[in-house]
C-alpha positions in Angstrom: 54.6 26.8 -51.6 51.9 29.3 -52.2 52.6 33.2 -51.1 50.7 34.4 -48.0 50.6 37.5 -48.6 49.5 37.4 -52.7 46.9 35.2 -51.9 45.5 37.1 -49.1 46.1 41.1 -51.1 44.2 38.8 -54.0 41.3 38.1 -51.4 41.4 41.7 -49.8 41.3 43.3 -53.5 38.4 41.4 -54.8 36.2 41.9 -51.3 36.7 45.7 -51.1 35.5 45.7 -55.6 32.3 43.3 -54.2 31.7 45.9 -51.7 32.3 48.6 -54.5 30.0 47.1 -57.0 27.6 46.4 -54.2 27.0 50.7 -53.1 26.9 51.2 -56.6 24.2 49.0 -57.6 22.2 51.2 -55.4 21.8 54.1 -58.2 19.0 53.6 -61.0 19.8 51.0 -63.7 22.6 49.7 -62.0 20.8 46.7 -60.2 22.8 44.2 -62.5 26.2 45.3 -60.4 24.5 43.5 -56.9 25.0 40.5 -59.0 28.6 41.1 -60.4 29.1 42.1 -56.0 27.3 38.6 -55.2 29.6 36.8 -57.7 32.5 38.5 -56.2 31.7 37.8 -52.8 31.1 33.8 -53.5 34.8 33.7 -55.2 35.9 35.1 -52.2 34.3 32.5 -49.9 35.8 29.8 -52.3 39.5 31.5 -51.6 38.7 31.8 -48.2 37.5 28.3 -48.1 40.6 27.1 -50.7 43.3 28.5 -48.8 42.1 28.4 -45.0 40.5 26.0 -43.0 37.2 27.7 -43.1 33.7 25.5 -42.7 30.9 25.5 -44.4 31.0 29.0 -45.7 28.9 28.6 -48.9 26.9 26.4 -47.1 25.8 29.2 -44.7 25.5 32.0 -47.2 23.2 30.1 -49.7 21.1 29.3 -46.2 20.6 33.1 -45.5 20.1 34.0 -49.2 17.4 31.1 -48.7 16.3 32.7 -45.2 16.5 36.0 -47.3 14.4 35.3 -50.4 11.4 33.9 -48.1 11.3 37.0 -45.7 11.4 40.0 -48.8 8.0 37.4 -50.2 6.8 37.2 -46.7 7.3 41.3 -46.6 5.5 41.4 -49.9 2.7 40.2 -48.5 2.9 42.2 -45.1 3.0 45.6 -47.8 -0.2 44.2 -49.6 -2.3 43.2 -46.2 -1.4 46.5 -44.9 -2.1 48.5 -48.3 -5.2 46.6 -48.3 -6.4 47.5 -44.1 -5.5 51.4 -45.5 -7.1 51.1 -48.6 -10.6 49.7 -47.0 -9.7 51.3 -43.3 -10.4 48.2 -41.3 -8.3 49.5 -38.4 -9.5 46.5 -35.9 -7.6 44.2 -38.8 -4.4 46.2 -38.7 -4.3 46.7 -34.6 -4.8 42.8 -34.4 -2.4 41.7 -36.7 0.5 44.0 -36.3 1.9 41.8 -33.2 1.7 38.5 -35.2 3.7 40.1 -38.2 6.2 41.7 -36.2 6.7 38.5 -34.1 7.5 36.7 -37.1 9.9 39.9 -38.1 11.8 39.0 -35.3 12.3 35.2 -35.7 13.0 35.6 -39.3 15.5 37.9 -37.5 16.9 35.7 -34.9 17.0 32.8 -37.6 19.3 34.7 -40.4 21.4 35.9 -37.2 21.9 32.4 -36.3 23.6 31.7 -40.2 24.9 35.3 -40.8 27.0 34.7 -37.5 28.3 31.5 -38.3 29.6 33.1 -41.9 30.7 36.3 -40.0 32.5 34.7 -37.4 34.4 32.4 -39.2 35.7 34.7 -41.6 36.9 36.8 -38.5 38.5 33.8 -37.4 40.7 33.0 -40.6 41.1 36.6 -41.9 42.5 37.4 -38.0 40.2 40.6 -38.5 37.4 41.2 -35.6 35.6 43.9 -37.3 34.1 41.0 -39.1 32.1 40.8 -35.5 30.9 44.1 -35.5 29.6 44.0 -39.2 27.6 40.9 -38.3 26.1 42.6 -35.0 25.5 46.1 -37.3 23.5 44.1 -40.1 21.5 41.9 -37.2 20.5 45.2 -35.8 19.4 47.0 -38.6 17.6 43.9 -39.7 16.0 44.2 -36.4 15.0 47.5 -36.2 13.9 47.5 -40.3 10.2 47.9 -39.3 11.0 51.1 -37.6 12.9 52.8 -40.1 16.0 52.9 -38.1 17.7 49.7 -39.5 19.2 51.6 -42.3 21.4 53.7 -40.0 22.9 49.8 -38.8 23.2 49.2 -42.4 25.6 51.6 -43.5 27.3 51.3 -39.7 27.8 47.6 -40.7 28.9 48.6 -44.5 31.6 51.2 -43.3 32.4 48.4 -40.7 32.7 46.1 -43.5 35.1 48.0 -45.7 37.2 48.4 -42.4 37.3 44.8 -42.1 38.6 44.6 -45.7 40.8 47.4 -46.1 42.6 46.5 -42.9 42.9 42.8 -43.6 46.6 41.9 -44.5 47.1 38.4 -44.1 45.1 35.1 -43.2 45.6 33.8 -39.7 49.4 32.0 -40.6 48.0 29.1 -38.5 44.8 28.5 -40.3 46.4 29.1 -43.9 49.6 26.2 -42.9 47.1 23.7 -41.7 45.4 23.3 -44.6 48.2 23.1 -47.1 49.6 19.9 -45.4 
């Protein structure tokens, strides 16, 4: 019979050092530690999905990385059109095309919701925490409001709310961890 309890502590311990490595790959030269907090996070999707009846996690997450890498080349390009209307001050371009770019802001938005939700919510679900829900409606806003320079303020809302979710998590919902081990 496999421990509850060690398995989920096991969980808990390596999600709160993924969130650690993750702040801390933040300060200069330390980029490589968003890798060690990606790594981290994927083993504890794996537990997650070993020891729960959780779906299609991984399947999900590599979707919004996916959804992820094409918006930050899509925002590349937004930084160079608009460095280029400033640079030559063709004001008519940048009024025109402000509109289109933040309309496809928003369904690049409303598309990594739809994933980020699904991964949110079911680890809500088998962790029996519902700060999970809050974290995934924090992120989704400051994704949102990015544009305006206010999305940063969501992101470290939904960080703390992370951590919460993590630090308070004891066990996995007994219900979901028994099914699967039949």
């Amino acid at each position: 019979m496999i421990d509850i309890k060690k398995k989920s502590k096991n969980v808990r311990v390596i999600a709160l050092f993924s969130l650690t490595f993750y702040l801390c790959s933040f300060m200069p030269y330390m980029g490589f530690l968003s890798v060690i907090s990606a790594t981290l996070y994927m083993i504890v999707l794996y537990q997650l999905k070993t020891y729960t009846s959780a779906k299609n996690l991984f399947k999900n997450y590599f979707i919004t990385l996916f959804i992820l890498f094409f918006y930050f080349i899509l925002l590349y390009f937004m930084i160079l059109f608009f460095y280029y209307v400033f640079l030559n001050e063709e004001y008519f371009l940048l009024m025109f095309f402000t509109p289109f770019l933040l309309a496809i802001h928003i369904l690049f938005c409303l598309l990594y919701f739809k994933f980020l939700k699904r991964i949110f919510y079911e680890i809500a679900r088998v962790a029996n925490q519902f700060y999970f829900i809050k974290v995934c409606k924090m992120y989704f806003y400051g994704f949102l409001t990015l544009p305006i320079l206010i999305g940063f303020v969501f992101f470290v809302i939904g960080f703390v709310y992370n951590v919460l979710a993590w630090y308070n998590f004891k066990e996995f919902n007994k219900s979901e961890f028994i099914k699967n081990q039949d």
